[in-house]
Structure formats: structure tokens, C-alpha cells
Residue, then its C-alpha position, 0 to 999 in steps of 0.5 A: x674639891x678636886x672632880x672624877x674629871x680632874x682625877x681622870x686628866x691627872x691619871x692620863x697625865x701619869x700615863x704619858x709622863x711614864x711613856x714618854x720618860x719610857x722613850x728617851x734615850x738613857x732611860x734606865x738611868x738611876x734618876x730617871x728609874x727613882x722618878x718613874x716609881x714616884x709617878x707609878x706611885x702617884x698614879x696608884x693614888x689617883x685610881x683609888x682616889x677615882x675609885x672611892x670618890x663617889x662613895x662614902x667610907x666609915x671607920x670604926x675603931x676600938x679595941x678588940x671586943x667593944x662591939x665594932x662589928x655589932x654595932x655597924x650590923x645593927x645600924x645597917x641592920x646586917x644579917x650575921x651571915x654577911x659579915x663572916 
């Protein structure tokens, strides 16, 4: 399981490849631009990953009107006001 610690460490490291690639001479090269995206890319992952790894996430799937809506407000007994 990878830890708040390690995601932390992966982001850092995002961050120094895309300012250290940012400093070499013939940066804006084809190549070097596709790899940048790639890292902005990954980093975006990793703070989301960070952001939601302490919580827990629910998906309820269903056609539309077979009581998805319903069904969460009377199990986390929602007020109706709360979900509009």
C-alpha cells in the first residue's frame, strides 16, 4: 500500500524532474516538451491520490430514477435540503 509519506516523496520528486528538465539548455525540444506533460500528468495523480487517501469513497451506479439518491439519504440519513 503505498503511504501519504511515500506519495509526498513521489510529488517532490515530479516537481524537481520538471525544474530540472525546465534548466537544461534546448528544453523546448519535441521530446523533452511530450516528457514534461507526462510528469505534470503523473504529479496531478499523485495529488489526488494524496488528497483522497485518507477517506473512503462510495460509488452508486444505476439507471437514472432507481433510487441512488434515495438510497444514500436514508442510509447516511441526509436531510433533502443537502443534496440539491
Amino acid at each position: 500500500m503505498i503511504t501519504r509519506v511515500t506519495l509526498q516523496q513521489l510529488s517532490r520528486d515530479c516537481e524537481n524532474l520538471l525544474y530540472y528538465s525546465e534548466c537544461v539548455e534546448g528544453s523546448n525540444t519535441a521530446s523533452l516538451m511530450v516528457r514534461n506533460r507526462e510528469i505534470k500528468q503523473a504529479l496531478r495523480k499523485i495529488l489526488i491520490a494524496n488528497e483522497i487517501a485518507d477517506r473512503m469513497v462510495i460509488c452508486v451506479t444505476g439507471l437514472q430514477g432507481t433510487g441512488k439518491t434515495t438510497l444514500i439519504k436514508n442510509y447516511y440519513d441526509i436531510d433533502d435540503s443537502m443534496m440539491n
